[in-house]
PALUM-755138 format. One line per 2 residues: number of its first residue (from 1); their letters; for each residue x, y, z of N, C-alpha, C. Coordinates in steps of 0.02 Angstrom, whole numbers. Example, Ala and Ser with C-alpha at 12.3 -4.5 7.8 and 13.67 -1.06 7.14 Angstrom:
1> as> 660:-284:390:615:-225:390:660:-165:390; 642:-112:354:684:-53:357:645:2:394 $
This chain:
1> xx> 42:-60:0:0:0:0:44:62:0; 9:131:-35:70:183:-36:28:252:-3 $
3> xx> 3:233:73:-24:282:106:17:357:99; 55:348:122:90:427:105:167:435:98 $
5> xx> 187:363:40:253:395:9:303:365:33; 296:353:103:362:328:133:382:261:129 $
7> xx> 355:234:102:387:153:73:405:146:10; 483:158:-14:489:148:-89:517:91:-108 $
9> xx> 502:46:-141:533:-9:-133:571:-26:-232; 587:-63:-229:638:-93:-287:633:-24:-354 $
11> xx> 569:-59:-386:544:-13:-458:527:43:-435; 521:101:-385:489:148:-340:548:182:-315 $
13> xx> 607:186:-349:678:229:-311:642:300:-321; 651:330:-257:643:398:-277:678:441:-279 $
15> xx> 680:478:-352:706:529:-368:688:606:-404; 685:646:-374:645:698:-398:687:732:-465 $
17> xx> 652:775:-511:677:784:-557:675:884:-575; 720:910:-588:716:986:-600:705:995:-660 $
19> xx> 661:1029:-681:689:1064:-742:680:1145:-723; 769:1166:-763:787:1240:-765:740:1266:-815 $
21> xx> 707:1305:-817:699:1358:-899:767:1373:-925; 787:1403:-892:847:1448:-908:938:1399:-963 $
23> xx> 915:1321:-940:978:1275:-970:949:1240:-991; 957:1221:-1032:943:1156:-1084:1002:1109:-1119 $
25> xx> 1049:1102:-1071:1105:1092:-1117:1102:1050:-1147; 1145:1055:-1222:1145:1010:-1303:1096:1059:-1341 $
27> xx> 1053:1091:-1325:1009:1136:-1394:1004:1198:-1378; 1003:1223:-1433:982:1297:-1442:920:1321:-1388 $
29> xx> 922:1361:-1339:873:1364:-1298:895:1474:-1255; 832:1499:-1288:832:1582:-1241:851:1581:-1179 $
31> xx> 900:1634:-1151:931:1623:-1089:873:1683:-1063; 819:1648:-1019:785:1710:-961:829:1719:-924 $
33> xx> 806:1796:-897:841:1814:-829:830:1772:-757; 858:1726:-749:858:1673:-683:915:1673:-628 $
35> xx> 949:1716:-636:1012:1730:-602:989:1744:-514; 1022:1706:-472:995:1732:-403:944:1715:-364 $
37> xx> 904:1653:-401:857:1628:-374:884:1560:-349; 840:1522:-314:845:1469:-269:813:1417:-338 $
39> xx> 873:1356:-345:853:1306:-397:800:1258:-367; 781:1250:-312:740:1216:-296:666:1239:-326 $
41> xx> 676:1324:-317:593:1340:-338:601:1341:-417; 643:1370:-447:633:1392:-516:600:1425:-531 $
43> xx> 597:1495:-525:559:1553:-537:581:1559:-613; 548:1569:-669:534:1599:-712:531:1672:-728 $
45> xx> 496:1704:-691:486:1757:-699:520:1810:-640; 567:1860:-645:587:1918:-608:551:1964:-623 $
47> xx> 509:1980:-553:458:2046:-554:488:2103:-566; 558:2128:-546:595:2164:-567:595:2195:-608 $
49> xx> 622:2133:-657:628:2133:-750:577:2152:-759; 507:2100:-756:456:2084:-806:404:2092:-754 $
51> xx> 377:2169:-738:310:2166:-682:246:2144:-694; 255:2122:-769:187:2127:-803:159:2070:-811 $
53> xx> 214:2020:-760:182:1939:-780:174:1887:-831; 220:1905:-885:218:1878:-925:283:1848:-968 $
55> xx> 306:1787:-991:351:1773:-1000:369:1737:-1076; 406:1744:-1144:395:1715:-1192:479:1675:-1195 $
57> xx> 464:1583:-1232:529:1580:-1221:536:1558:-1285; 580:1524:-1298:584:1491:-1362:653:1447:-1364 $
59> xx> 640:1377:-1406:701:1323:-1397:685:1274:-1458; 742:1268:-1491:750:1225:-1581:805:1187:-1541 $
61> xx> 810:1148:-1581:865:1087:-1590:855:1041:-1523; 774:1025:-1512:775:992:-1453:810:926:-1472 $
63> xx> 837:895:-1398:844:822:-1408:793:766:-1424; 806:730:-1463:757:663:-1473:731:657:-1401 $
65> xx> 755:622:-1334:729:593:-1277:777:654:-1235; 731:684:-1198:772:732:-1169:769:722:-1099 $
67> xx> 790:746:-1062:814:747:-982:750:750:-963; 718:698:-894:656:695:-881:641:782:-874 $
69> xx> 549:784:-904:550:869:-898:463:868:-880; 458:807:-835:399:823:-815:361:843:-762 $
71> xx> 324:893:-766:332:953:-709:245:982:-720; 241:1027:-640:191:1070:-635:214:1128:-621 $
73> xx> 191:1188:-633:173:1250:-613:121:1281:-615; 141:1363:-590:95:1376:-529:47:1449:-577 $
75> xx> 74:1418:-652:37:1495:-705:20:1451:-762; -7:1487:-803:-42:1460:-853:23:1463:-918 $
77> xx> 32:1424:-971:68:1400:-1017:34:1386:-1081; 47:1405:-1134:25:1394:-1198:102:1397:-1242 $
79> xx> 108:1321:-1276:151:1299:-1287:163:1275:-1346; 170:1317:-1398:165:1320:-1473:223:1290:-1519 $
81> xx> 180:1247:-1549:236:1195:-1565:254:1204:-1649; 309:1215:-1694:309:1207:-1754:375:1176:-1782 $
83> xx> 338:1120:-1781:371:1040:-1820:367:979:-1818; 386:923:-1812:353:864:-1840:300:863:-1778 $
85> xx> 264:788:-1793:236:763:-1736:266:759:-1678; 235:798:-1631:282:746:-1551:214:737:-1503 $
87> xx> 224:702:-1449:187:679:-1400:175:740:-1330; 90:753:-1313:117:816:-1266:90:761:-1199 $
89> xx> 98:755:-1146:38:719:-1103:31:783:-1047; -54:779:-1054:-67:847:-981:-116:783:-942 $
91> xx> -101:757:-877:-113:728:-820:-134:669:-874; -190:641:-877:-185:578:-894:-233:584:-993 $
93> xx> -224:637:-1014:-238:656:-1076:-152:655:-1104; -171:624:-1167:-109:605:-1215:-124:629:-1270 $
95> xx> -97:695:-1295:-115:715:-1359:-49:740:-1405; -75:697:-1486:-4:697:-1528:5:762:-1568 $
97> xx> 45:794:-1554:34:873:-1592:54:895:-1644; 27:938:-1684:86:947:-1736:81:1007:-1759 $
99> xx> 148:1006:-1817:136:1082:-1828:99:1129:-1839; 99:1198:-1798:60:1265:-1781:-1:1240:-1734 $
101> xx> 25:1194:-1692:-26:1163:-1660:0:1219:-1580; -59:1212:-1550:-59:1255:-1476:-65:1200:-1404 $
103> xx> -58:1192:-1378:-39:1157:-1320:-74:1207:-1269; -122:1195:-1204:-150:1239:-1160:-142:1200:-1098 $
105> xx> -115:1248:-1068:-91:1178:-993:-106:1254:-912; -157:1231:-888:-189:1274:-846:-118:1259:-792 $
107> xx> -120:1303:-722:-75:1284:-683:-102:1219:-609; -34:1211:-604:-70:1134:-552:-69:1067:-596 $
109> xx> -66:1059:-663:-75:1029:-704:-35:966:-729; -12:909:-706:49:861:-716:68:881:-805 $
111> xx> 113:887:-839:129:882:-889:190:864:-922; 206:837:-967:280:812:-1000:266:799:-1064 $
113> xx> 322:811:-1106:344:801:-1186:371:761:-1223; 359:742:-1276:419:666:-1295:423:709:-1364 $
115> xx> 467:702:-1387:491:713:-1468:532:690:-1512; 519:596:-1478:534:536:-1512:550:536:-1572 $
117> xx> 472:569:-1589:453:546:-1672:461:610:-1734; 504:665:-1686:496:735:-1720:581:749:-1753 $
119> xx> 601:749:-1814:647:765:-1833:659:856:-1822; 607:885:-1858:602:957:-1851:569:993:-1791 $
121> xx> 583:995:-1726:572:1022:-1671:603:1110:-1662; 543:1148:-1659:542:1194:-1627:497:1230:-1579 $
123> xx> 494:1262:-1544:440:1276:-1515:449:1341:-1478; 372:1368:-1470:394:1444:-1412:346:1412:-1353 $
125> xx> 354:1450:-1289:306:1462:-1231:305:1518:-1210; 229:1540:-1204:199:1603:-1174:181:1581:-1106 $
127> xx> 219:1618:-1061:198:1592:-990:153:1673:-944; 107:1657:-919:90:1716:-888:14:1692:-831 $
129> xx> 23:1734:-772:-17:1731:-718:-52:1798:-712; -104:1793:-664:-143:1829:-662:-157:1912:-663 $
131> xx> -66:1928:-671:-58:1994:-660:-68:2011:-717; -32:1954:-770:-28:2009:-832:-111:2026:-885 $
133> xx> -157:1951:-843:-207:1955:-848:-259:2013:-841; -228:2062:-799:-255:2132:-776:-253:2171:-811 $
135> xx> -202:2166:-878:-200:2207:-947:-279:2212:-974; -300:2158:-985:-382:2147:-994:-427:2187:-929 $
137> xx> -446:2245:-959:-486:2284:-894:-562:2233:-877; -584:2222:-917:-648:2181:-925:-652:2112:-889 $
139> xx> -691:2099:-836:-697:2040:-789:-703:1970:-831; -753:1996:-874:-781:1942:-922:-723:1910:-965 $
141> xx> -680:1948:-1003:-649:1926:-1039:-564:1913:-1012; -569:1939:-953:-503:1894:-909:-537:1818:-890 $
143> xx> -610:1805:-874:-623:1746:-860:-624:1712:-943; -637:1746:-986:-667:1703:-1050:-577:1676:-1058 $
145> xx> -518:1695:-1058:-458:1681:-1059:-435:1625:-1033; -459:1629:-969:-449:1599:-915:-491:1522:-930 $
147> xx> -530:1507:-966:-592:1475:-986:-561:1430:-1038; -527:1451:-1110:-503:1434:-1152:-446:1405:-1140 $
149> xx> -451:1379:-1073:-389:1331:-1061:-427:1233:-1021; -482:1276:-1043:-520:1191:-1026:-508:1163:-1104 $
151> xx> -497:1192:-1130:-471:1155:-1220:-399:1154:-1199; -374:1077:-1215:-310:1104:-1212:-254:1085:-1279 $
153> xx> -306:1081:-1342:-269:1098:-1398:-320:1134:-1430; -257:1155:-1497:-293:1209:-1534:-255:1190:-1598 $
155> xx> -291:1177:-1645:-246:1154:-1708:-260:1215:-1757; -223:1239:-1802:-234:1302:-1848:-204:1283:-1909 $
157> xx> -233:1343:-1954:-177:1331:-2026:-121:1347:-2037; -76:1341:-2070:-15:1362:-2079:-18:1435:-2084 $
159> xx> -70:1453:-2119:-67:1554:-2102:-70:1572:-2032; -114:1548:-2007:-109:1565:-1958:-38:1562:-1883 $
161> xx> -4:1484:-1905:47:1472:-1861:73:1519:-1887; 99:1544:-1945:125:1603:-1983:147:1644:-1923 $
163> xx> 58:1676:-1908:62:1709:-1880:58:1733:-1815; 65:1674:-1764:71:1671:-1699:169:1659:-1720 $
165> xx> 201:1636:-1745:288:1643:-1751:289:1699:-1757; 260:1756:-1793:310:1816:-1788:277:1850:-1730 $
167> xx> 224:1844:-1690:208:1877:-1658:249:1857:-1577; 261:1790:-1568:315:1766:-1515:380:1785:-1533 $
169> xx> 406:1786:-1601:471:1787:-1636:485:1854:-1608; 432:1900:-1618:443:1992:-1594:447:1986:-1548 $
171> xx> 419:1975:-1505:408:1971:-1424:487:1966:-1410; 509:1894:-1409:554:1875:-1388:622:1916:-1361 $
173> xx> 647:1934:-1406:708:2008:-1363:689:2030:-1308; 621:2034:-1294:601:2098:-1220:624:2033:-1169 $
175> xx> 627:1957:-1182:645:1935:-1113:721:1900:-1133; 749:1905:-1160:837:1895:-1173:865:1928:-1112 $
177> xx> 915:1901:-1090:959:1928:-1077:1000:1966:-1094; 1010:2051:-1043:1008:2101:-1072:1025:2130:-1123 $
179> xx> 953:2120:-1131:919:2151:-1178:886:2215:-1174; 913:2264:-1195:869:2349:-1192:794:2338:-1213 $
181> xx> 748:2364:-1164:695:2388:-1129:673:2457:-1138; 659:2458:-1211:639:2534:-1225:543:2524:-1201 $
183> xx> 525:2576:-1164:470:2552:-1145:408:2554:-1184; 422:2599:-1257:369:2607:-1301:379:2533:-1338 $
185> xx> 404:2508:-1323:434:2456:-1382:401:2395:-1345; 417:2375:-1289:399:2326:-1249:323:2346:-1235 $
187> xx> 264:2397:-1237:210:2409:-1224:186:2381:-1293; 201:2383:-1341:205:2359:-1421:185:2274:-1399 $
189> xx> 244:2275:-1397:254:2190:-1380:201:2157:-1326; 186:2201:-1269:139:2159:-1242:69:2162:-1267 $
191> xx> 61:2228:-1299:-10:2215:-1340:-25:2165:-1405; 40:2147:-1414:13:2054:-1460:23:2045:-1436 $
193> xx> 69:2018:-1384:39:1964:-1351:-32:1928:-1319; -50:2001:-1313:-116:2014:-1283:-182:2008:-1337 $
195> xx> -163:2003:-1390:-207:2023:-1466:-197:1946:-1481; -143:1905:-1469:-111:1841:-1470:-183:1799:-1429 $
197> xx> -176:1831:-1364:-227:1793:-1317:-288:1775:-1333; -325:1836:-1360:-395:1871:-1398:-403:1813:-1431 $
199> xx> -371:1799:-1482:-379:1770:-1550:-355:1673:-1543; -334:1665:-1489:-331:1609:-1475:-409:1599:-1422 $
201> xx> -435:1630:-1386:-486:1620:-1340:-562:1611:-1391; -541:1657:-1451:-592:1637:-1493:-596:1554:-1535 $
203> xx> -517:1534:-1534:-520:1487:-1564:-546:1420:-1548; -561:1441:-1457:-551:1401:-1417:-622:1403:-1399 $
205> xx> -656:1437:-1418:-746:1475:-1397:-779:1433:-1463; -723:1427:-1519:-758:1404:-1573:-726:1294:-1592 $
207> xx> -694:1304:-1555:-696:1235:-1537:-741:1200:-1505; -789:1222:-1452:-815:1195:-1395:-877:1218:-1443 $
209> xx> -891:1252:-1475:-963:1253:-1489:-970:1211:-1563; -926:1169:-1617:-917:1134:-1640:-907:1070:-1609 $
211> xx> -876:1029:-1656:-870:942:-1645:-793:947:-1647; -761:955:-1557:-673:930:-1568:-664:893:-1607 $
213> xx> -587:925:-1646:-549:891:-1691:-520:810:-1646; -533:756:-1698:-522:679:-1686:-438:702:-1649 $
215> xx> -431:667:-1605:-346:670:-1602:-320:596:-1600; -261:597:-1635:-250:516:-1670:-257:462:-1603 $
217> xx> -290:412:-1622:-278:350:-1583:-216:341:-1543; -234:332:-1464:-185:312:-1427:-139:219:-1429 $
219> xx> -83:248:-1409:-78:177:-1419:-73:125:-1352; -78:41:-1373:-100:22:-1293:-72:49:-1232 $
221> xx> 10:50:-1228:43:62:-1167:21:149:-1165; -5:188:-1218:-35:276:-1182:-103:251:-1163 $
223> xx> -157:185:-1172:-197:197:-1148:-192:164:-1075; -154:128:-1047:-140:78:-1012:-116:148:-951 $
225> xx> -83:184:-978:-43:241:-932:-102:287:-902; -131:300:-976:-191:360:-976:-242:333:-891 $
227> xx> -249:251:-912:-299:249:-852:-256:263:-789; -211:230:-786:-170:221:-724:-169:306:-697 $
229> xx> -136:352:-730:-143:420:-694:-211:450:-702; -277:438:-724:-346:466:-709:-346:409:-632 $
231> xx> -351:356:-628:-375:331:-567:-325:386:-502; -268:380:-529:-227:406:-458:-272:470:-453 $
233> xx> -265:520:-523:-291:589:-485:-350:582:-443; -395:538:-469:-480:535:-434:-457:502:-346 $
235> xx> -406:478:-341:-402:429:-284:-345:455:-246; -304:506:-267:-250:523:-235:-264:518:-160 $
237> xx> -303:555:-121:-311:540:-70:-311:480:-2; -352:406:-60:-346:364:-27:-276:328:-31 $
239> xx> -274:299:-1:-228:236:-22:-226:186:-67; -171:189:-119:-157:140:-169:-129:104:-185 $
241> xx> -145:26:-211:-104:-10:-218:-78:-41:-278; -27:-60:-291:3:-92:-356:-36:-129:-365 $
243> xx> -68:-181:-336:-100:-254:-343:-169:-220:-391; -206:-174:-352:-253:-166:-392:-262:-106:-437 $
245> xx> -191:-94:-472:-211:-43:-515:-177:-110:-580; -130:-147:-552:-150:-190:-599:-195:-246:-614 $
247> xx> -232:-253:-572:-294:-303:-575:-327:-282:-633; -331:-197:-629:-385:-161:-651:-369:-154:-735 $
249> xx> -289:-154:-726:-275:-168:-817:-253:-234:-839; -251:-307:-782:-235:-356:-818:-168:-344:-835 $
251> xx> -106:-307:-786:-52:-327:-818:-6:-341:-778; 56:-337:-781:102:-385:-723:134:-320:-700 $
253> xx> 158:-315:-626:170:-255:-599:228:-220:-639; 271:-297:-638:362:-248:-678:339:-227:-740 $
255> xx> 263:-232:-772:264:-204:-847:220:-155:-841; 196:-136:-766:144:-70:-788:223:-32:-737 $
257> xx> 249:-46:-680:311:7:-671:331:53:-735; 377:-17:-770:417:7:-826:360:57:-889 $
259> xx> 311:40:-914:281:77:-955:244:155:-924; 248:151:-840:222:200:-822:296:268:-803 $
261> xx> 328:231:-782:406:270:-799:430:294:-856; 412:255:-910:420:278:-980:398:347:-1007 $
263> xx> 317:342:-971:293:384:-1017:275:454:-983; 273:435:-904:285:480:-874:342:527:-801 $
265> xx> 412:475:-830:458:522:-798:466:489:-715; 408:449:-703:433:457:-618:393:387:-588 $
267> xx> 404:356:-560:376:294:-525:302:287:-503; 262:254:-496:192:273:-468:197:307:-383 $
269> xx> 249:278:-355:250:313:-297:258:379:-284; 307:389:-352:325:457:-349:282:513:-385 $
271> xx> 240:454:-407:189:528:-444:119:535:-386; 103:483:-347:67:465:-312:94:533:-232 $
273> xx> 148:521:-235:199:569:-190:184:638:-214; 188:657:-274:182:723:-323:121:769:-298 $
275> xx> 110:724:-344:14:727:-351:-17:783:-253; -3:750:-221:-13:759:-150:10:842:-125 $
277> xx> 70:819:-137:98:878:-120:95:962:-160; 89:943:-227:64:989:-269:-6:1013:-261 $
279> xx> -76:965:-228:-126:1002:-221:-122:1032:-141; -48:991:-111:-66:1021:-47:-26:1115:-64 $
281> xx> 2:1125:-112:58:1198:-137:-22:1225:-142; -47:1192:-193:-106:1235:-195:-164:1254:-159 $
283> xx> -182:1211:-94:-228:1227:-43:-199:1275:-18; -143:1274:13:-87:1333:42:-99:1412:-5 $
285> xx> -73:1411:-77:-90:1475:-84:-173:1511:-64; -227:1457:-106:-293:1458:-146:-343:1473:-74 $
287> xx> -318:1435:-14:-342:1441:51:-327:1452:119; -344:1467:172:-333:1470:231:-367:1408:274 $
289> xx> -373:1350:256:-367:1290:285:-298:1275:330; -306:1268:410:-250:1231:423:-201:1199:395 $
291> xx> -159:1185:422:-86:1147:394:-105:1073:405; -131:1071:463:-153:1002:452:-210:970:445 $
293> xx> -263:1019:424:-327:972:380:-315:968:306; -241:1027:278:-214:1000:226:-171:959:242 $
295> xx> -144:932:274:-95:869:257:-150:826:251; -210:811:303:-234:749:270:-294:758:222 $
297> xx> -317:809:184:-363:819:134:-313:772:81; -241:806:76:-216:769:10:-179:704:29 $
299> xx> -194:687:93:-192:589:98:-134:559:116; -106:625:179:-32:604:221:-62:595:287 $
301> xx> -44:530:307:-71:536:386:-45:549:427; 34:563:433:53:602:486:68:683:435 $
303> xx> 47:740:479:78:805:473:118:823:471; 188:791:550:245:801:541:290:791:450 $
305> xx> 259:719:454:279:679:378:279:749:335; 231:753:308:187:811:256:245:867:275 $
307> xx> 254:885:336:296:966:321:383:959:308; 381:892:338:471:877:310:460:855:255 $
309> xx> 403:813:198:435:807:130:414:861:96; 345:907:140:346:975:89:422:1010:92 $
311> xx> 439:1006:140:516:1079:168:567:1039:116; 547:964:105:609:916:52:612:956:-15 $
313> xx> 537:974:-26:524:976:-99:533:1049:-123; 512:1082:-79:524:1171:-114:549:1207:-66 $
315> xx> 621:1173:1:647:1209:36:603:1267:83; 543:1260:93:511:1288:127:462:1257:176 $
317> xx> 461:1297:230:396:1243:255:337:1262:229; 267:1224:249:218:1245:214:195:1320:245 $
319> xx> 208:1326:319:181:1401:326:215:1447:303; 309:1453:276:323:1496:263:305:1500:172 $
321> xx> 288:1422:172:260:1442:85:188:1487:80; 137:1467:108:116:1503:108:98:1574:129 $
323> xx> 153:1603:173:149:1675:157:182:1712:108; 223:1653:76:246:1673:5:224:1703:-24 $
325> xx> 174:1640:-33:120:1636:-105:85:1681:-111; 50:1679:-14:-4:1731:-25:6:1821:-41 $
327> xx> 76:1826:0:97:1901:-40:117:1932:-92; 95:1878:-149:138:1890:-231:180:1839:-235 $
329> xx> 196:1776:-255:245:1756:-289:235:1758:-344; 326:1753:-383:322:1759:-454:302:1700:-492 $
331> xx> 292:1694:-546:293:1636:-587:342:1582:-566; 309:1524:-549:353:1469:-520:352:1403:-564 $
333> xx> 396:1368:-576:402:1291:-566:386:1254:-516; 361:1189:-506:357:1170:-454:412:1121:-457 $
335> x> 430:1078:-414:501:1038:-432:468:959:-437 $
């Protein structure tokens, strides 16, 4: 049974995994300003630099199988892809993308990339939270934004990818490393981005009131995975066991381990471990619930437990995270 984490046994080593924005080493990848921060959190964004909440990156010459890069954060992401097919997975949805295709990944959200099958890989990300959302004076249409992320693809024509590349392609200089900050220039830039937003929320208004585009057939071991992480999210709380998540697919434990490591980066314990602690980051900002009716809402039965592997995971305890959170933090990674 994997009540809360602390039994890892053989196939179950645990190891947590970072990903920098800022390094990518082996490919071409935009250096943000990340200098000075704590690698455990991975801030993205310097309020400093960038008050406006918003962040554009961009990276070509990815690797075929790259350094595990599967991760949550704590802002919203739209993740624009142009070149071959590759694989996106957001929590237990597996979708194959392709070029001028859009990727929508709300925050809190498990997600990871494969680009196995992609010779021509490039891609940008628009990262931005609720501040820069305030550009939009209108209640309605900060929520209608906010909304167009229950779609979380968006497929377009080549005119159009056209024209979301030059509109990220421009952007891009205002977050380089130093890079001059003329401020008429960068007010420029955030209004496509912002005109960027508009025109994707429609696309996304006009998806949902049509018949979603088919997305190609999964294959057995993505559907075999797909169930395995919908049961955890619905059940995170209780207690789970190997025995019957493979009962439930008919397969032998060392072959749902290995296919569930494959496809998503981290052991069942350890996503089972994840999972927990990430909705407990988010009770912490989102609420004023105790510390410990959140440790056991997200399904740790001791508290002590809960605040030494939270303090493990983002160097903080949970109360000093959440006075973090609650006074402004910047755009985060979660680890």
């Amino acid at each position: 049974m994997f009540p809360d984490g602390q039994k890892m046994q053989s196939c179950y080593n645990f190891a947590v995994a970072y990903l920098d924005l800022s390094v990518y080493t082996g490919y071409n990848h935009s250096k943000l300003l990340l200098k000075g921060r704590d690698p455990m959190r991975t801030d993205v964004f310097l309020p400093d630099k960038f008050p406006h909440g918003v962040v554009v990156d961009y990276a070509s010459e990815l690797p075929i199988v790259a350094a595990p890069r599967e991760q949550y954060h704590t802002f919203y992401e739209l993740y624009f892809w142009f070149g071959d097919t590759m694989t996106f997975i957001i929590d237990e949805q597996v979708h194959h993308v392709g070029y001028g295709d859009v990727v929508l990944v709300r925050p809190y959200r498990f997600h990871r990339t494969y680009y196995v099958d992609s010779r021509v890989r490039c891609k940008y990300n628009m990262m931005f939270d609720e501040r820069f959302l305030t550009s939009f004076h209108d209640e309605a249409m900060r929520e209608r934004i906010r909304g167009m992320f229950n779609t979380e693809m968006l497929h377009f024509s080549q005119e159009t990818a056209a024209y979301m590349q030059d509109v990220l392609k421009g952007a891009l200089p205002l977050f380089e490393e130093g890079a001059a900050r003329d401020p008429v220039w960068c007010a420029r830039a955030e209004l496509r981005l912002s005109e960027l937003l508009l025109r994707l929320s429609e696309a996304a208004s006009a998806i949902r009131d049509t018949a979603h585009p088919v997305d190609t057939p999964l294959t057995p071991k993505e559907r075999h995975v797909s169930t395995v992480v919908a049961y955890i999210n619905a059940h995170y709380t209780e207690q789970i066991s190997l025995e019957s998540l493979t009962s439930m697919l008919g397969l032998t434990p060392s072959y749902l381990c290995h296919i569930f490591r494959e496809f998503i980066g981290m052991s069942i314990v350890e996503y089972i471990h994840k999972k927990r602690l990430v909705e407990a980051r988010r009770l912490l900002s989102e609420t004023s619930l105790p510390i410990g009716v959140i440790s056991e809402t997200v399904g740790f039965s001791s508290v002590n437990y809960f605040i030494k592997q939270f303090k493990t995971m983002h160097q903080l305890t949970p109360k000093a995270y959440r006075e973090s959170a609650q006074g402004g933090a910047a755009l985060q990674e979660i680890p």
